[in-house]
C-alpha positions in Angstrom: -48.6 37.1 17.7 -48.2 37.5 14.1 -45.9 35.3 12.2 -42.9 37.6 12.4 -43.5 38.7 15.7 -42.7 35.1 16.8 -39.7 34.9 14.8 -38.5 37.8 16.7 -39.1 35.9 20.0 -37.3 32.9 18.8 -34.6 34.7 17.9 -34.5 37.0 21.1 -34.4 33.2 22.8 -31.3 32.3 20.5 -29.5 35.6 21.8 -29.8 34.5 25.1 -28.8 31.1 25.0 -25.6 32.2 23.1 -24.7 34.9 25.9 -26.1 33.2 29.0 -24.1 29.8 30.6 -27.6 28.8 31.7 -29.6 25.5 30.2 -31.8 26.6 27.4 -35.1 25.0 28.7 -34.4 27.8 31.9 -33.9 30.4 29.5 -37.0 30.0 27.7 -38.9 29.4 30.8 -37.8 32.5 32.5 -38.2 34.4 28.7 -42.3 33.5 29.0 -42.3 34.5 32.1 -41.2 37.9 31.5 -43.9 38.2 29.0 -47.4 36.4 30.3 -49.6 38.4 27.6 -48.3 35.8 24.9 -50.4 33.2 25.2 -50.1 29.1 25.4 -50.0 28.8 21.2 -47.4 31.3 20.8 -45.4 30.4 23.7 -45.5 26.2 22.0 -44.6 27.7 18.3 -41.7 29.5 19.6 -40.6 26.9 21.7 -40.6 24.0 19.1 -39.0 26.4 16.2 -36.3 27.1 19.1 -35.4 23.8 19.8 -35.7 22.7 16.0 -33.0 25.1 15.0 -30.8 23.2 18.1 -31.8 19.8 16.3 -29.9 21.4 13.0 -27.2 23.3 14.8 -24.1 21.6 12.8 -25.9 21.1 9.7 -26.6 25.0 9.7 -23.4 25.9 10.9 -22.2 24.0 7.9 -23.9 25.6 5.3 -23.2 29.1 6.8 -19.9 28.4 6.4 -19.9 27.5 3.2 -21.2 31.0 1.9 -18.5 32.6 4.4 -21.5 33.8 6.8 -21.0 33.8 10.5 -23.3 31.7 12.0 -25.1 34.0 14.2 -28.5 33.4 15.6 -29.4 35.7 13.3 -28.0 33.7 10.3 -28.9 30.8 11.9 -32.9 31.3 12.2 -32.6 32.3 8.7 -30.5 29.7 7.5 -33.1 27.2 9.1 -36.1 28.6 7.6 -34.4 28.3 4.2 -32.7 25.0 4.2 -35.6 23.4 6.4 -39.0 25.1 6.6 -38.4 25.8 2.3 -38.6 29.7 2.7 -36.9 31.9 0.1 -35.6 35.4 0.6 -38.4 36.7 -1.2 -40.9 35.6 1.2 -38.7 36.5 4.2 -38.5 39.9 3.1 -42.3 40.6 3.3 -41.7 39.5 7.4 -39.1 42.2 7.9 -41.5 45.3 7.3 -40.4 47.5 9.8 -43.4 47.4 12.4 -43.4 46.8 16.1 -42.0 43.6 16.9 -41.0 42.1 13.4 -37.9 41.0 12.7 -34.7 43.4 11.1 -34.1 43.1 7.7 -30.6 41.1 6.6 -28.2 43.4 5.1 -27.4 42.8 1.6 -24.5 40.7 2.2 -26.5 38.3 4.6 -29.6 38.3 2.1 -27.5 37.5 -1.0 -25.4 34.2 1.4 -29.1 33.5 2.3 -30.2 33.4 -1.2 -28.0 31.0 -2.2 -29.5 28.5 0.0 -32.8 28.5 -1.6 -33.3 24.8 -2.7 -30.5 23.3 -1.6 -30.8 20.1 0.2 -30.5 19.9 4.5 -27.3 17.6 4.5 -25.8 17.3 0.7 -23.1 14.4 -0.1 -20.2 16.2 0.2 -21.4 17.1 4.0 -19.6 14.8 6.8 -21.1 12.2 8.5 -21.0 13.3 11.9 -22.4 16.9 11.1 -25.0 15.3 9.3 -26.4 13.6 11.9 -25.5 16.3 14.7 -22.7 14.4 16.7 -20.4 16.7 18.4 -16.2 15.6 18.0 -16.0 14.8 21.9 -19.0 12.0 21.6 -18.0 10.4 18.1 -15.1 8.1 19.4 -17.6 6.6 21.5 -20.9 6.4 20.4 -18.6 4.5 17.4 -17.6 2.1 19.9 -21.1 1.3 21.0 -22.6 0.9 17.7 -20.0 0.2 15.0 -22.3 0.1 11.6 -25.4 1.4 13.4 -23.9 4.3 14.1 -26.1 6.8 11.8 -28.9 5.3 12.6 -29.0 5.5 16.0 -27.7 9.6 16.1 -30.3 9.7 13.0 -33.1 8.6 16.1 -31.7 11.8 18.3 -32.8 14.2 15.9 -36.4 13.5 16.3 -38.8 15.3 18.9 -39.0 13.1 22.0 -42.2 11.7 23.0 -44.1 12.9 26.3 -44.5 10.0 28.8 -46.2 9.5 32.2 -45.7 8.0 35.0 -49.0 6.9 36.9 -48.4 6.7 40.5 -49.8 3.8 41.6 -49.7 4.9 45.2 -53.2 6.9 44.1 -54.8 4.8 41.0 -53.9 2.1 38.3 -52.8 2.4 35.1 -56.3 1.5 33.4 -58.0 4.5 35.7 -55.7 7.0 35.0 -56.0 5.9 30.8 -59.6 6.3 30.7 -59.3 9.7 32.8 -57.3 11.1 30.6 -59.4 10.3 27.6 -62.5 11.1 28.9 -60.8 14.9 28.5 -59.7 14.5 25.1 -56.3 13.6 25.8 -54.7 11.0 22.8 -52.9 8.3 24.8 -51.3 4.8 25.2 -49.9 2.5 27.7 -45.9 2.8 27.0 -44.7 -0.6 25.5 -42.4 -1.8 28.5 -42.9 -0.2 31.6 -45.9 -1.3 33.1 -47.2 2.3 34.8 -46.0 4.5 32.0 -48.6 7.0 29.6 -47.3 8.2 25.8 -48.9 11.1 24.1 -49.7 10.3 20.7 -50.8 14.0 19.4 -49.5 17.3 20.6 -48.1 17.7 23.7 -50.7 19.0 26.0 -51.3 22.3 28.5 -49.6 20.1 31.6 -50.9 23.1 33.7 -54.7 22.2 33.4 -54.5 18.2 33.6 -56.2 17.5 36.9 -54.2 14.1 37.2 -50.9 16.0 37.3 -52.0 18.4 39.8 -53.4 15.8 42.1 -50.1 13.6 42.2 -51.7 10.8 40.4 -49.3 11.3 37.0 -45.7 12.7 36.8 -44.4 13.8 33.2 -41.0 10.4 33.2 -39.6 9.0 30.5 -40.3 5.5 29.9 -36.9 4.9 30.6 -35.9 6.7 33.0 -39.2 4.6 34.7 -37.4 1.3 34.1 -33.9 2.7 35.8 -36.2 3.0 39.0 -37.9 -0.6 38.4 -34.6 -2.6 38.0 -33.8 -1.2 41.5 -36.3 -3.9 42.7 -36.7 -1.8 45.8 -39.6 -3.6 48.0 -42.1 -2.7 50.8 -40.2 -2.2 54.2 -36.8 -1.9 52.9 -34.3 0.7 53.3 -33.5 2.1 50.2 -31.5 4.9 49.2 -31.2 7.4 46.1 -27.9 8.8 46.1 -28.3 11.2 43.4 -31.7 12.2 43.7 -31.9 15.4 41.8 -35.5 16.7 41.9 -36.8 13.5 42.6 -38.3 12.2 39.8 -36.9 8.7 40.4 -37.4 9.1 44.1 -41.3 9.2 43.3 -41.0 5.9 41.1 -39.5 4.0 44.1 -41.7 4.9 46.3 -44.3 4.0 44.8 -43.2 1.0 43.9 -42.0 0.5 48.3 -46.1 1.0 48.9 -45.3 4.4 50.8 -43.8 1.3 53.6 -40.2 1.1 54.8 -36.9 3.7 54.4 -36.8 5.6 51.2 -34.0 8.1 51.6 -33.1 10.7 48.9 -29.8 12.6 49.0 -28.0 15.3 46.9 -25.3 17.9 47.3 -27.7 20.6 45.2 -30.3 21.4 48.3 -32.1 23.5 46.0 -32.5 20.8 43.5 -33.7 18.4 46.6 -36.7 20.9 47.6 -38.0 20.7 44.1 -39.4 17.7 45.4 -41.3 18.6 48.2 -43.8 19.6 46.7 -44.4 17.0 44.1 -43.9 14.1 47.6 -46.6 16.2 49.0 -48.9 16.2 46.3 -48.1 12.3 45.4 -49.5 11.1 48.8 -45.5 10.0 49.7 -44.3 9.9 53.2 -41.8 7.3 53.4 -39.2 10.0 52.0 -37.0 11.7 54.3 -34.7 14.4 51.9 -31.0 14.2 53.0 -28.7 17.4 51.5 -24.9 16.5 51.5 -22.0 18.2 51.7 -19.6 15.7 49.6 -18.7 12.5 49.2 -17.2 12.6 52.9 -20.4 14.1 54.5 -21.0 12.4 57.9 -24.3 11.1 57.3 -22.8 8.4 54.5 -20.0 7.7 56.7 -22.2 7.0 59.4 -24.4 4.3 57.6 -22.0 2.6 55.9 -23.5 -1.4 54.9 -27.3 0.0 55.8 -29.1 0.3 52.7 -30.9 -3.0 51.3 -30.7 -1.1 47.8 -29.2 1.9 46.0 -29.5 3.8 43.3 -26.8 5.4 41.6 -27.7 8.0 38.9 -24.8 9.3 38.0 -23.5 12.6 36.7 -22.9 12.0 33.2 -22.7 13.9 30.0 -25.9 13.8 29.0 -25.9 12.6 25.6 -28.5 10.2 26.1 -31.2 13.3 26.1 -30.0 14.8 23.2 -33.8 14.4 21.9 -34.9 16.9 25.0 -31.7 19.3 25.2 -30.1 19.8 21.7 -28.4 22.4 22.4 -26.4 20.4 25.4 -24.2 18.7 21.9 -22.2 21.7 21.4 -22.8 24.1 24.6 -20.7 22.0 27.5 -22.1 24.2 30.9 -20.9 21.4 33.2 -17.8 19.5 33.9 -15.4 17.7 31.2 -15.9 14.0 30.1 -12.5 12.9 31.9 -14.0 15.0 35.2 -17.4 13.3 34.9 -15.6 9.5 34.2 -13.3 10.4 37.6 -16.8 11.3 39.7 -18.6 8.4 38.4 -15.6 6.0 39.5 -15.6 7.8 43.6 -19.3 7.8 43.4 -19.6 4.3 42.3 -17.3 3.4 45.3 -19.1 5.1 47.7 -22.6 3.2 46.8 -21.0 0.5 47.4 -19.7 0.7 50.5 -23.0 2.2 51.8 -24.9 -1.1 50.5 -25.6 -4.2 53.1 -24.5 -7.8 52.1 -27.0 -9.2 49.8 -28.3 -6.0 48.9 -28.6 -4.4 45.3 -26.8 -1.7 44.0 -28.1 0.0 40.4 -25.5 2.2 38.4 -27.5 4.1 36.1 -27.1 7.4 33.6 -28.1 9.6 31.0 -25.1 9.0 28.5 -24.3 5.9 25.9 -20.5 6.6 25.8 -18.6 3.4 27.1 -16.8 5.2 29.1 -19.5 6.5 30.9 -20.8 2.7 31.3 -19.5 -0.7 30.9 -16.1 0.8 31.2 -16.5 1.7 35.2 -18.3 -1.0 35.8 -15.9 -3.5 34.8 -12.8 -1.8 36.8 -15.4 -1.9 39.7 -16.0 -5.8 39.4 -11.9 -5.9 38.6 -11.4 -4.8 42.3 -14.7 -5.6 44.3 -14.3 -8.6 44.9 -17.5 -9.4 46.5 -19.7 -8.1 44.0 -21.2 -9.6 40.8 -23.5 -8.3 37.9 -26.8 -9.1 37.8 -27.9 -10.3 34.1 -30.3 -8.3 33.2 -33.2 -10.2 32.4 -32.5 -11.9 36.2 -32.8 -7.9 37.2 -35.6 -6.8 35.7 -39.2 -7.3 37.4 -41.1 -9.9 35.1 -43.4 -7.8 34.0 -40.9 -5.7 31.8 -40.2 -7.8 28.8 -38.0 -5.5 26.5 -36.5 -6.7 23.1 -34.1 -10.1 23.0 -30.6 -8.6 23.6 -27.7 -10.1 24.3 -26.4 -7.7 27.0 -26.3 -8.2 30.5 -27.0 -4.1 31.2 -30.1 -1.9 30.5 -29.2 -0.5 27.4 -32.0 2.0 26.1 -32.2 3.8 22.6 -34.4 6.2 20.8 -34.0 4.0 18.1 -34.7 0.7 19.3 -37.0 2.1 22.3 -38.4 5.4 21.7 -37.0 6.2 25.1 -34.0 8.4 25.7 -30.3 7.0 26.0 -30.0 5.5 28.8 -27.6 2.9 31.1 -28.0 1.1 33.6 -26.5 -2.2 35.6 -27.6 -4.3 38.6 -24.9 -5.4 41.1 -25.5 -7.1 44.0 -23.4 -7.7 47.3 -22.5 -11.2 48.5 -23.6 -12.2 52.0 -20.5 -13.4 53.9 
């Protein structure tokens, strides 16, 4: 593709996402699939600009404003390359030539509001906080609460590119085989810091499609965090363990592995599509402790009927998503699911339900995506307020001894980009008294 035939793409992507209530990662996905002759380069170029124009989505929007321009996708992709990849109108102009597939010329107006921007810094003084570091109005009481004085550096952390981890499933090989696999085909990699089976890419993300580990089942593409959710669970050979909210299973494959394929692994969720996502990747893992349970509801009669039979559960609750604001950008100002107040009243009814569905003794792990308070500590102390029979696990009593993670003073998993390099992520260990 020439230069301004991927601009085009990228901004055909950004006219899609701004008509279409549908994630942007699906958009793009089903965009490359219309259109197999551009090949793996062009397809990784027009991705990254994409999502880099979501990482400067206020900032943009701010400076549009302030020239009275309407911040179109349009505007926007042109506003970016200004402000942030140091183009002028002078050299966008020679990408607008007219021929197949190049981008439109601005019209005067648009080109002189443009102009203006030429040398002008990303995020000036005068430019609030919170646009300046890309937090939407609904998250900023919040995420002020959790971090007081930190609080721009931490958001400053979500506006870099997340990293690309592995998980290695230890059901196939060890951690050390599947590291010197990987480099023996040129792959730059590490062991992640803290969990004890994760991978990090240190150079550019990689064709996933052609690694032979991935296609065998011996590596799935998990954050490191989202690995140690799954290892506070402690969930052991021979147990019967459930995951409530299982999605497509990425969790589910963690626990299993860590159950030695032995014992109960049950993994439930009221999207059945989302739950058949995983049979293939089970399949290809070498799993077969997994049986894949679709519910109806809260009420559905398979959680009524095992009530106090699970030894553990996992809880990974809908939440607003905050936390992978690295991954999904564009999820800060396009809300496609339900309100904060609706996600806070699920979280409460679901948090109730795992518990009732957990034996005496057993451990229960409340987990999400999200930093908000309210999305955290905030149920789980009006849990312990009225169960009576619980307690919180400290954390460091929780976590397997082979995870040390940085001295902190809270009793919950509490993951940053900034502090991490993982996503945002939550999580606390209950456990159930024996009577």
């Amino acid at each position: 593709m020439t230069p301004s035939a991927r601009l085009q793409a990228v901004l055909d992507i950004l006219r899609e996402v701004a008509a279409t209530p549908r994630p942007a990662d699906a958009l793009i996905s089903s965009y490359f699939r219309a259109r197999r002759y551009i090949g793996s380069k062009d397809r990784a170029a027009v991705a990254d600009r994409v999502y880099a124009i979501f990482r400067h989505e206020g900032r943009l929007g701010w400076w549009l404003e302030s020239q009275n321009l309407s911040p179109t996708p349009c505007l926007r992709l042109f506003a970016y390359l200004t402000l942030v990849e140091g183009a002028t109108v002078a050299s966008l102009a020679a990408l607008t030539d007219g021929k197949p597939f190049s981008l439109k010329a601005l019209t005067p107006t648009e080109r002189e509001g443009v102009r203006r921007l030429e040398g002008r810094p990303l995020h000036p003084p005068e430019m609030p906080e919170v646009l300046a570091h890309e937090c939407p109005p609904w998250a900023e009481p919040g995420l002020r609460r959790r971090w007081g004085a930190d609080f721009s550096s931490h958001l400053a952390a979500f506006l870099n590119q997340a990293s690309l981890d592995g998980r290695v499933n230890t059901l196939k090989m060890t951690r050390e085989q599947a590291l010197v696999s990987l480099k023996k085909v040129g792959e730059s990699v590490e062991p992640c810091p803290f969990s004890p089976v994760g991978i990090r890419w240190l150079s550019e993300r990689p064709a996933l499609s052609n690694l032979a580990l991935l296609r065998e089942g011996a590596l799935e593409i998990q954050d490191e965090g989202s690995q140690l959710i799954a290892a506070l669970l402690g969930a052991k050979a021979g147990e019967n363990v459930l995951d409530l909210c299982a999605g497509a299973g990425g969790k589910t494959l963690a626990l299993a592995a860590a159950m030695h394929n032995k014992g109960r692994l049950t993994a439930c969720d009221t999207s059945a599509k989302r739950l058949e996502q995983s049979i293939l990747r089970l399949r290809r893992a070498g799993v077969h402790n997994v049986t894949l349970r679709p519910l109806e509801g809260a009420r559905d009669s398979y959680l009524r009927r095992h009530r106090g039979s699970f030894d553990r559960v996992l809880l990974d609750a809908p939440c607003s998503g905050m936390g992978v604001w690295r991954r999904h950008p564009e999820t800060r100002g396009r809300n496609l699911g339900p309100k904060l107040e609706d996600l806070m009243t699920t979280q409460a009814e679901l948090l109730t339900l795992a518990a009732e569905l957990l034996k005496p003794g057993g451990r229960l792990v409340y987990a999400t995506c999200s930093l908000l308070p309210e999305e955290d500590e905030d149920p789980i102390t009006r849990f312990l307020d009225t169960q009576v029979d619980f307690r919180l696990v400290p954390l460091r009593e929780a976590l397997p001894e082979s995870i040390v993670l940085p001295a902190s003073e809270s009793p919950y998993l509490i993951l940053t980009p900034r502090d991490h390099a993982t996503d945002g992520f939550f999580a606390a260990a209950l456990e159930r008294a024996t009577p």
